[in-house]
C-alpha positions in Angstrom: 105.7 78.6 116.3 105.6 81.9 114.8 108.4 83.4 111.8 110.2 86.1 111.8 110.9 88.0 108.3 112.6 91.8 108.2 111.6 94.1 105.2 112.6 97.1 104.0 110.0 99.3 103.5 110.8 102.7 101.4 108.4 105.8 101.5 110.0 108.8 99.4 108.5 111.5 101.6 109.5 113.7 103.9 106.4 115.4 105.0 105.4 113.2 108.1 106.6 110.7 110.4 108.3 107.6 108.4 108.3 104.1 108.9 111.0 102.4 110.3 113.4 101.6 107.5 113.5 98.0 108.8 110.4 96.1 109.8 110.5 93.1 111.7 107.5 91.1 110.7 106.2 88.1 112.8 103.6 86.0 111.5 100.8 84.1 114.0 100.2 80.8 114.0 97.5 80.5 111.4 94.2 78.5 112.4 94.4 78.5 108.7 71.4 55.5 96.6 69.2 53.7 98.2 66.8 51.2 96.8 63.1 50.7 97.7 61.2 47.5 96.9 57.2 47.6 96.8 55.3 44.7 96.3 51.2 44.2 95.4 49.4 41.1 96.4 46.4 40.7 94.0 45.7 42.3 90.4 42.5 41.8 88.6 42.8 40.7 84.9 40.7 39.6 82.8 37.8 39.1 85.9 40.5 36.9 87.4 42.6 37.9 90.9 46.2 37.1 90.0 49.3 37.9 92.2 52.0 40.1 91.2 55.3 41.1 92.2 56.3 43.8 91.5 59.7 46.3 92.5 59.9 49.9 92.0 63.3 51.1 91.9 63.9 54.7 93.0 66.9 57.3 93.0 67.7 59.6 96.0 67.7 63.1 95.2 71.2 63.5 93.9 73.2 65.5 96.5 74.2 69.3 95.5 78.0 69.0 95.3 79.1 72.2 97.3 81.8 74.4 95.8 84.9 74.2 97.4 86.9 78.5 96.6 90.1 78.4 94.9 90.5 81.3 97.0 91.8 82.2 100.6 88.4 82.4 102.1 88.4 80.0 105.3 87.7 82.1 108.0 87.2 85.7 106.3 85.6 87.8 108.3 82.9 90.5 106.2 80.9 92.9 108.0 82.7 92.7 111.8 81.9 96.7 112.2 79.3 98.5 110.3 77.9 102.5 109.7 76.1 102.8 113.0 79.0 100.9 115.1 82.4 101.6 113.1 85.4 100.7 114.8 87.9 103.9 116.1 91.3 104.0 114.7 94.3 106.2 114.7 96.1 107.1 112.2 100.1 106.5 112.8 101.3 107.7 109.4 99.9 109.7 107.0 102.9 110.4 103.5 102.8 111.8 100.6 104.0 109.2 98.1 103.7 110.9 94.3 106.3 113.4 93.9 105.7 117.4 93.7 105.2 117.1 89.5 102.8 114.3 89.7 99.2 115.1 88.4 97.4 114.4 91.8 98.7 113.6 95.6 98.6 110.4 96.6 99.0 109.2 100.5 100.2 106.2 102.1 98.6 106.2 105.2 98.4 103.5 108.2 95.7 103.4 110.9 95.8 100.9 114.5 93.7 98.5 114.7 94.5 96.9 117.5 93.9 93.1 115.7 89.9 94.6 115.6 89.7 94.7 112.5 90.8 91.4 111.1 91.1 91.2 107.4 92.8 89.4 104.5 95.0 90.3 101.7 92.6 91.8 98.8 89.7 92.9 101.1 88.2 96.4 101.4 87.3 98.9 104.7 84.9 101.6 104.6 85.9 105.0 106.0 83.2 107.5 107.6 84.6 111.3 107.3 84.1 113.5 110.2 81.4 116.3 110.0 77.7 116.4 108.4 76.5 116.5 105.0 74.8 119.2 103.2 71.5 118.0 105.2 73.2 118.2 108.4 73.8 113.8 108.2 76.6 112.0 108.5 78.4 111.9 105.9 78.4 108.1 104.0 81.3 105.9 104.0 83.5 105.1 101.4 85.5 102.0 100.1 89.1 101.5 99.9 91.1 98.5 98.8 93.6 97.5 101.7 96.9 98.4 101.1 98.6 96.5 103.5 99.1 92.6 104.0 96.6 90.7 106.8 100.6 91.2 109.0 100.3 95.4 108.5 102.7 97.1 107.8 104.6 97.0 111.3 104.2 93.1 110.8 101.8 93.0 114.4 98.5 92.6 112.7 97.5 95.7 114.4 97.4 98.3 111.8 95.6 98.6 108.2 96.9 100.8 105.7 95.6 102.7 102.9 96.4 104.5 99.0 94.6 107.3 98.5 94.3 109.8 96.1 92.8 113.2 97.1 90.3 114.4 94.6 90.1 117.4 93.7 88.3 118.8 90.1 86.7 122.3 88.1 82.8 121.1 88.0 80.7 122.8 84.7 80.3 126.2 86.7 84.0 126.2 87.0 83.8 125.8 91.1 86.9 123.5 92.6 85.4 120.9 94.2 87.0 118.6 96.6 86.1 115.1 97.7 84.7 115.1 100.9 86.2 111.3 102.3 89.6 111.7 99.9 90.4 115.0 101.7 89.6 114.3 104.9 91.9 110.8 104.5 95.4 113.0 102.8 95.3 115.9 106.0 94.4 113.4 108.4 97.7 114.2 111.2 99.2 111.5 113.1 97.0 110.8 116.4 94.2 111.8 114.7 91.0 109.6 115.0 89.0 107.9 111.6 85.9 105.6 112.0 86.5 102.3 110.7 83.7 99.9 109.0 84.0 96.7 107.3 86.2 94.3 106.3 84.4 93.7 103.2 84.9 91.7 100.0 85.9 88.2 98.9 86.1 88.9 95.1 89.9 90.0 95.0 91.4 87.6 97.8 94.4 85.7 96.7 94.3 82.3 95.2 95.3 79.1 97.9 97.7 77.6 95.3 101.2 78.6 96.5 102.1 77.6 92.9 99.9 79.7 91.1 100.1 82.0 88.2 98.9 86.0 89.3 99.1 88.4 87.1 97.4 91.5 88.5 96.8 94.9 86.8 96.4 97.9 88.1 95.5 101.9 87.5 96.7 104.2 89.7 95.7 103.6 93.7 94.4 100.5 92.1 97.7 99.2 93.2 96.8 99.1 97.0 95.5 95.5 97.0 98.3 94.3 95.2 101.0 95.8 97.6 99.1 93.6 99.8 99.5 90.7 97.6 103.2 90.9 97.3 104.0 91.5 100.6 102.9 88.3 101.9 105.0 86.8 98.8 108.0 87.9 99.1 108.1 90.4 102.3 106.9 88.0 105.1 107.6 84.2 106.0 104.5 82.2 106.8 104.8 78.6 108.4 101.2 77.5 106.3 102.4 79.9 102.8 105.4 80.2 100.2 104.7 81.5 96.9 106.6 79.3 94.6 104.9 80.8 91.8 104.6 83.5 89.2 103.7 87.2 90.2 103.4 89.8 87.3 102.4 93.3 87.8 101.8 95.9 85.1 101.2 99.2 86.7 99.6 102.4 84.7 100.4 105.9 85.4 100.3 109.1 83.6 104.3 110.1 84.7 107.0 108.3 86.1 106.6 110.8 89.6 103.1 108.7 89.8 104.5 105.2 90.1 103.5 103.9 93.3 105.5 102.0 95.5 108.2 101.8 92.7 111.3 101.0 95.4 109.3 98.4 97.1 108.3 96.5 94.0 112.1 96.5 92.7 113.5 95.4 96.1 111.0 92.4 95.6 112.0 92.1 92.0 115.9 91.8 93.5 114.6 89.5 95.8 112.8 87.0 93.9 112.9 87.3 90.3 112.8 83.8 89.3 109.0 84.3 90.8 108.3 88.1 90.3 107.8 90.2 86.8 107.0 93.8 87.0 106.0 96.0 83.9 105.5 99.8 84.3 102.8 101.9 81.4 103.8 105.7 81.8 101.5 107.0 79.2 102.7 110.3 79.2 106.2 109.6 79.1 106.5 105.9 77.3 105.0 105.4 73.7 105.4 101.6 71.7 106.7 101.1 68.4 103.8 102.7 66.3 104.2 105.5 68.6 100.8 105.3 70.7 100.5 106.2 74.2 102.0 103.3 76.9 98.7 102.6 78.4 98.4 99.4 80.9 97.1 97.3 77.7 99.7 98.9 75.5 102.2 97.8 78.0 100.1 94.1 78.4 100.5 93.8 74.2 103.9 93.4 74.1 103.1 89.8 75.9 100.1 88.8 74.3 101.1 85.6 72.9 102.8 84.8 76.4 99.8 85.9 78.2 97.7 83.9 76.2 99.0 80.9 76.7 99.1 81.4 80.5 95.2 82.5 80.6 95.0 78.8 79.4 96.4 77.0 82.7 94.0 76.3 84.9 96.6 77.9 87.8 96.2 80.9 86.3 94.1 83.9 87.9 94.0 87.3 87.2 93.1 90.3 89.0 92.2 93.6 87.9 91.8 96.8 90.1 91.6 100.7 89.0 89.8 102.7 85.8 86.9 100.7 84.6 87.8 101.3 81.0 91.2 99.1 81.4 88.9 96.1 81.2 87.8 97.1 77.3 91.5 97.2 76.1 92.5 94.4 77.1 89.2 92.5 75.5 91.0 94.0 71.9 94.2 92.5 72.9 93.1 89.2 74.0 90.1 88.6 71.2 92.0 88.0 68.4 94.6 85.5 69.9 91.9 83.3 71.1 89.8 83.2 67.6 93.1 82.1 66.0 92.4 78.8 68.4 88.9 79.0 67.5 87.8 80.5 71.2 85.7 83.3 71.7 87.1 85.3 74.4 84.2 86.8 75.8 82.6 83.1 76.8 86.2 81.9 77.4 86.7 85.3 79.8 83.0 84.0 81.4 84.5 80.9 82.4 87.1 82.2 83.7 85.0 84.8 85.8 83.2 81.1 86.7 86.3 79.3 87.6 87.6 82.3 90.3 90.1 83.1 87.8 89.4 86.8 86.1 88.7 89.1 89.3 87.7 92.4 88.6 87.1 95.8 91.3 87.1 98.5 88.9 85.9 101.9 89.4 
């Protein structure tokens, strides 16, 4: 029998159609040595025939012991729709969600599906921009982490939903230059079509353990699969899932009009927050106590023992997603602690990586 769940879903916008202030969210049932004995009559020794017995004992190959995820990934489907066969959405929203200071626009957008497209919290699609390329082609898709929970954000598994920043920068001739997919994605209307490819991905899909430890960080739009994340924690009911455990976001942003999703996340925090920590890094706003910038590891320092000592359970998995330079600074933070126990982080981290527990999608 299916649940029922109502959210409430804030986007601060007020240039396109919104979402319903409540969603009711239903959730489907879930289709969640052997031993050989050889023997030899007759031996010649010594010019005389002399019977022997004699038993071999051999060992069966051992059997490869197959790996059994730590992740979600019975029944994730990669690959369903590809370039030359994308699947046709619509898009059904399309909001502005950084406010009018904010260094950049970045859109919340939501596409139907209609259930085509079936994907899992912490997977990708790929997105094929209308028109032709310089050399009158197609122009080639692009990746975006999935915003939305497997449910969507209407809760009828028939949307996906996207974060997207539109980029736009001065190259060395001093022309603007816009990016050809981001654009097309941010002025996309409502009704409007957008060619669909994928899903793709198993490297950031959410841990089984209901009791786990996730701490995720993330940079910007590097948010989106982490909305997904915490939706199905704490904005859905599931008959087969209940997070029992401990979610702890740290977001970075330049300014406080950047911070993504910032009502949603509180609401959650209300909600549950015996289960759910969130940090903010506004490094243009928010300095520490030596007076440095609040960067994401700035922000992640002020925990370090407590962090520490969590990267040691073996419940505990951590998933990274934005700048690719994020990774580096929080290497400094997390060396030190583990020589003081004699560990080498960076063979410690590889196990982890090993293990399913340090996921990274930076780019």
């Amino acid at each position: 029998m299916a649940a029922a769940v109502t959210a409430a879903v804030s986007f601060p916008s007020s240039k396109s159609t919104s979402l319903p202030t409540r969603t009711s969210i239903i959730t489907p049932d879930r289709i969640t040595l052997k031993k050989a004995t050889f023997y030899r009559d007759a031996s010649a020794v010594s010019g005389r025939v002399v019977s022997i017995r004699a038993q071999v004992t051999t060992e069966a190959p051992a059997t490869k012991v197959e790996k059994v995820s730590k992740k979600d990934e019975e029944g994730v489907v990669v690959n369903k729709f590809k370039p030359k066969n994308p699947y046709t959405g619509r898009c059904l929203l399309n909001t502005k969600i950084t406010g009018d200071d904010a260094p950049g626009e970045t859109w919340h957008m939501v596409f139907s599906t209609e259930g085509e497209v079936p994907y899992r919290e912490g997977q990708s699609i790929g997105v094929i921009a209308d028109g032709e390329d310089k050399n009158g082609k197609p122009h080639k898709l692009r990746l975006y982490s999935i915003a939305s929970s497997a449910l969507g954000d209407f809760g009828d598994t028939k949307t996906v939903s996207l974060c997207v920043k539109r980029l736009v920068y001065t190259n060395e001739q001093g022309e603007i230059v816009k990016g050809v997919c981001s654009n097309f994605l941010c002025d996309l209307k409502p009704g409007a079509e957008v060619k669909i490819t994928g899903p793709v991905g198993k490297e950031m899909l959410m841990p089984k353990d209901p009791n786990a430890t996730i701490i995720m960080l993330a940079t910007g739009t590097g948010i989106a699969p982490f909305r997904s994340f915490l939706w199905k924690m704490f904005f859905e009911k599931h008959e087969n899932y209940k997070f029992n455990g401990l979610a702890w976001l740290f977001l970075g942003v330049p300014t406080s009009s950047s911070l993504l999703y910032k009502e949603e996340f509180e609401k959650m925090k209300e909600k549950a927050p015996e289960n759910f920590r969130l940090d903010f890094a506004v490094s243009r706003e928010q300095t520490n106590e030596k007076g440095e910038k609040m960067y994401i590891q700035t922000r992640m320092a002020e925990y370090a023992e407590e962090l520490w000592q969590l990267l040691q359970k073996d419940n505990t998995f951590v998933y990274m997603c934005g700048l690719k330079g994020m990774e580096k600074g929080i290497d400094e933070i997390m060396s030190p602690l583990a020589a003081k126990d004699g560990i080498e982080w960076i063979d410690y981290k590889k196990q982890l990586k090993k293990a399913e527990q340090w996921n990274v999608e930076v780019y």
